[in-house]
FIRO-552918 format. One record per residue (C-alpha): residue number from 0; residue in one letter; x, y, z. Coordinates in nm, 4 decimals. Layout:
% FIRO-552918
(NUM; "a"; (X; Y; Z))
...
END
This chain:
% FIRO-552918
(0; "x"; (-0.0694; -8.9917; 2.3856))
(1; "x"; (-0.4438; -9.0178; 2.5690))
(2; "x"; (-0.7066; -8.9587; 2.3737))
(3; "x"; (-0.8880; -8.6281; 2.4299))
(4; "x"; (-1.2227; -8.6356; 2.6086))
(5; "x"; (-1.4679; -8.4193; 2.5596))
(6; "x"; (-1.5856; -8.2080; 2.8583))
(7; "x"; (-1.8152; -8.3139; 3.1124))
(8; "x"; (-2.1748; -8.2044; 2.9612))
(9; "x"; (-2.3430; -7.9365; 3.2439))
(10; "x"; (-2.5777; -8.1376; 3.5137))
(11; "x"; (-2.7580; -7.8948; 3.7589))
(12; "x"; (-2.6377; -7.9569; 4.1090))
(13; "x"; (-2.9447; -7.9354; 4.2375))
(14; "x"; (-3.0799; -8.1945; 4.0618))
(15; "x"; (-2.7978; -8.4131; 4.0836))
(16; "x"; (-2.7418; -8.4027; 4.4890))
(17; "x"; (-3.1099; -8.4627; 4.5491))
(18; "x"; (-3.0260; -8.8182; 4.3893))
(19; "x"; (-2.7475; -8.8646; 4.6596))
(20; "x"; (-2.8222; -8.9947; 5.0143))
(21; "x"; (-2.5499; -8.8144; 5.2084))
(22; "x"; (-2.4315; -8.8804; 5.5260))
(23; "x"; (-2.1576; -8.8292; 5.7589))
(24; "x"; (-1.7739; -8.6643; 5.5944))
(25; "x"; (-1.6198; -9.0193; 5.6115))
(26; "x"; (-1.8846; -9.2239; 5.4903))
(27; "x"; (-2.0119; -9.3346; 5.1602))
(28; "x"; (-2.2975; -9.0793; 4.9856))
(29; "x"; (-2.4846; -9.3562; 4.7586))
(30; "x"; (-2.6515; -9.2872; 4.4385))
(31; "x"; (-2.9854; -9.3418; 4.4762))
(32; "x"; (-3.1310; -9.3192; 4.0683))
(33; "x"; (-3.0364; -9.5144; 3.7785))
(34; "x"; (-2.7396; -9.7358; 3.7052))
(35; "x"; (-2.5252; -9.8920; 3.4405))
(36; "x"; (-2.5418; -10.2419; 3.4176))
(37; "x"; (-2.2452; -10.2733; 3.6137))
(38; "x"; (-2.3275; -10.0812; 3.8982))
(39; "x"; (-2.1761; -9.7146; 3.8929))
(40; "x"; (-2.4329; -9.4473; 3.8923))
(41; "x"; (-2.5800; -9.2694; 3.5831))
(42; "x"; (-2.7030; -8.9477; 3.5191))
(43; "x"; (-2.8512; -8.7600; 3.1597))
(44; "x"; (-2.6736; -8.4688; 3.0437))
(45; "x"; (-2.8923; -8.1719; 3.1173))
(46; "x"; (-2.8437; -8.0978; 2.7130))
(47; "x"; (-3.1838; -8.0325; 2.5005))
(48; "x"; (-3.2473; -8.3516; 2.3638))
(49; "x"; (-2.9360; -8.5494; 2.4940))
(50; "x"; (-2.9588; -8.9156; 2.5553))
(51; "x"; (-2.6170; -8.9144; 2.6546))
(52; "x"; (-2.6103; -9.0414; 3.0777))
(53; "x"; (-2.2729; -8.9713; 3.2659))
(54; "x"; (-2.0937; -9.1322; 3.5284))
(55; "x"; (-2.3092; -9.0160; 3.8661))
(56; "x"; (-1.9235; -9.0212; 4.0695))
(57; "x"; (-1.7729; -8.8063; 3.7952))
(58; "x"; (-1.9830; -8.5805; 3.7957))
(59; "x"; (-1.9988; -8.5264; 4.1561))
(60; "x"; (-1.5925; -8.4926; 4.1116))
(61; "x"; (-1.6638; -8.2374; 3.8727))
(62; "x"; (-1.8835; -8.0413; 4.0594))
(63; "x"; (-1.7261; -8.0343; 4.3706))
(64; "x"; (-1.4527; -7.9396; 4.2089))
(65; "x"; (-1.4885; -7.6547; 3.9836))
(66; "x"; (-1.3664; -7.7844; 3.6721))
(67; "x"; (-1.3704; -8.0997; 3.4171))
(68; "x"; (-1.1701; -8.4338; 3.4983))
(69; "x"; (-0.8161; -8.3411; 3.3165))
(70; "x"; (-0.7964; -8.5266; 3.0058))
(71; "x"; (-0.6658; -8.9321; 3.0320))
(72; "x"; (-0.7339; -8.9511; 3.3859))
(73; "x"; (-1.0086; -9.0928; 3.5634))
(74; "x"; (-1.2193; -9.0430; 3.8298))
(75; "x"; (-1.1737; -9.3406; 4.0979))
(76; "x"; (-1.3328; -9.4051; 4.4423))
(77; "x"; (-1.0958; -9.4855; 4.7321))
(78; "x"; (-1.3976; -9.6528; 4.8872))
(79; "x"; (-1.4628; -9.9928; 4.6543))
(80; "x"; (-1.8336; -9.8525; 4.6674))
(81; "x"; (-1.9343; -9.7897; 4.2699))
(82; "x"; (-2.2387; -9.5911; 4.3917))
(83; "x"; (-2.0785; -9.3449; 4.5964))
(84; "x"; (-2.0666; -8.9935; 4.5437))
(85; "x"; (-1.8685; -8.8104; 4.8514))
(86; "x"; (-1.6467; -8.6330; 4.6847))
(87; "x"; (-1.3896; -8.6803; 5.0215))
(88; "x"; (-1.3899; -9.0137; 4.8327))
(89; "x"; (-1.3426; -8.9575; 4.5222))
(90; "x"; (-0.9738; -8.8814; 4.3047))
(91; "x"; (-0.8376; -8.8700; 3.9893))
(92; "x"; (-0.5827; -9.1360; 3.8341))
(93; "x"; (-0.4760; -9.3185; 3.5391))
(94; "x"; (-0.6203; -9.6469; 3.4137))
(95; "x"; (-0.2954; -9.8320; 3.5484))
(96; "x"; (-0.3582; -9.6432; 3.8902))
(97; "x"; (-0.7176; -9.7633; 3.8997))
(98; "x"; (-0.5969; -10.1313; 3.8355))
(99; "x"; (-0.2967; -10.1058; 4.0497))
(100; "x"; (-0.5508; -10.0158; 4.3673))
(101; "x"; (-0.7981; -10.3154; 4.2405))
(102; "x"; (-0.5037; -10.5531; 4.2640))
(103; "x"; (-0.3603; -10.3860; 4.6158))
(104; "x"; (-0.6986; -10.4633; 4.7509))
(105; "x"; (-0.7436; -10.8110; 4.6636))
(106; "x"; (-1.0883; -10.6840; 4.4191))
(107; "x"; (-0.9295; -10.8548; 4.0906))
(108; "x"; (-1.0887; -11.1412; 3.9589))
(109; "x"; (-0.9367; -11.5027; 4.0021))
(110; "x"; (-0.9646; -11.6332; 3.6803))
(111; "x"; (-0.6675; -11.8451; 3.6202))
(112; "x"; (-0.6987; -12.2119; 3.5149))
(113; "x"; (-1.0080; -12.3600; 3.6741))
(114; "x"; (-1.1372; -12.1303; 3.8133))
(115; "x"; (-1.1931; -11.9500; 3.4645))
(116; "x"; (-1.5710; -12.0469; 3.3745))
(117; "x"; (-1.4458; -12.0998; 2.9899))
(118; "x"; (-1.1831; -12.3062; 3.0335))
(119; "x"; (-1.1930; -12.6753; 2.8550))
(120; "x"; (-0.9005; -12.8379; 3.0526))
(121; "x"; (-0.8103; -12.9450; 3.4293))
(122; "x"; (-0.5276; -12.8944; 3.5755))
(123; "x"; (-0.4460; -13.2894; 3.5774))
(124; "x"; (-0.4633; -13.2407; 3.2043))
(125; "x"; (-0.2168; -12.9637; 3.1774))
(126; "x"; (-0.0009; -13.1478; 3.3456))
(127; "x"; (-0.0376; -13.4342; 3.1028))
(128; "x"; (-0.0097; -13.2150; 2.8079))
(129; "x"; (0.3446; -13.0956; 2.9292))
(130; "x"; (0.4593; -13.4933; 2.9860))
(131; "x"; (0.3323; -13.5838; 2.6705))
(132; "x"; (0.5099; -13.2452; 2.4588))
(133; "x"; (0.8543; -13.3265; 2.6728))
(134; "x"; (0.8533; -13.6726; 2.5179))
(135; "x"; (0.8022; -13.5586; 2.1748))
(136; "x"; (0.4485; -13.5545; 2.1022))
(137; "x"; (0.3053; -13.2681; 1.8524))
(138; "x"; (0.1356; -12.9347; 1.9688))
(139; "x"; (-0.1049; -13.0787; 1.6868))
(140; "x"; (-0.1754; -13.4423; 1.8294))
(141; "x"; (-0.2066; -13.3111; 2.1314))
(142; "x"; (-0.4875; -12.9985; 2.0461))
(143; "x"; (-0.7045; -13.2492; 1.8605))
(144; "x"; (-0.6874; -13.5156; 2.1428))
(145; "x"; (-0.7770; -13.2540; 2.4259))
(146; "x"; (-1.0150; -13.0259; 2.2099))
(147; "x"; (-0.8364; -12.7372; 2.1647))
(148; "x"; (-0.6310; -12.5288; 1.9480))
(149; "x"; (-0.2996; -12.5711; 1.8510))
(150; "x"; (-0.1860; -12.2390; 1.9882))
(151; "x"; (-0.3458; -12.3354; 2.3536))
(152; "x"; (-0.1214; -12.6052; 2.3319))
(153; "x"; (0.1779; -12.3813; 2.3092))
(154; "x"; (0.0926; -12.1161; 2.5244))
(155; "x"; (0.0642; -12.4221; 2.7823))
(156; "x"; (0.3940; -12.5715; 2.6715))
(157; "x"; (0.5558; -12.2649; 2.7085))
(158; "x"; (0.3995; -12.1915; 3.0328))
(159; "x"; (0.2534; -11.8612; 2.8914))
(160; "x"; (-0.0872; -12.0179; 3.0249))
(161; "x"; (-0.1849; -12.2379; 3.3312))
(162; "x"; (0.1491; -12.0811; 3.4794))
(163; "x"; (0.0223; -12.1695; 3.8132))
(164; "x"; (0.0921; -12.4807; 3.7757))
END
């Protein structure tokens, strides 16, 4: 069952649209104030005394549209563009939906074997782990000769990581 989220807290439009550049129906209308640290627009609750800053492309969703974001969805931009705010742009979906589109669009992050920044092994070593395992050395041997744990050696074994290869 989602969680229930609390309604949007009141913004005046006003003040929020002057913070939008807008431009033609089919193009992007970019947030032009603050951001979060990973790029999406922000915006502070017109509450007395709230410190609490909202999603700049929700709340253009919710006030182009009359009424709060229904409760487990999300508010997701058809565009890729994090900063925009057109609301022609702009619809409501799940969490799966929103990860579903990133993967249909080629916008996930390729972070298998390699080309993972925290991985400890290469792919010549994988390989050599499953040789070695198929002629009857330990998960243990092996995780203390390459430098890491146990379990990574059986996730590897058992293909669960470094499927690629």
């Amino acid at each position: 069952m989602p969680v229930a989220r609390k309604a949007t807290p009141a913004v005046d439009p006003e003040r929020f649209w002057k913070k939008v550049e807008r431009g033609g129906e089919d193009e992007c209308w970019e947030w032009t104030a603050g951001t979060f640290g990973v790029g999406y627009g922000k915006i502070r609750a017109d509450s007395p005394n709230s410190r609490r800053c909202l999603l700049a492309h929700r709340v253009a969703w919710v006030l182009s549209n009359g009424r709060d974001v229904p409760s487990g969805l999300q508010v997701l931009h058809c565009c890729d563009n994090r900063l925009c705010c057109n609301p022609a742009h702009l619809f409501v979906g799940t969490h799966v939906d929103n990860m579903r589109d990133m993967v249909e669009k080629g916008r996930s992050p390729k972070t298998a074997g390699e080309a993972n920044g925290f991985h400890r092994l290469t792919i010549e070593a994988v390989r050599e782990i499953r040789k070695e395992y198929a002629s009857g050395q330990t998960q243990q041997v092996l995780a203390d000769r390459y430098g890491v744990t146990r379990q990574q050696i059986s996730l590897i074994v058992l293909r669960r990581r470094w499927k690629h290869i």
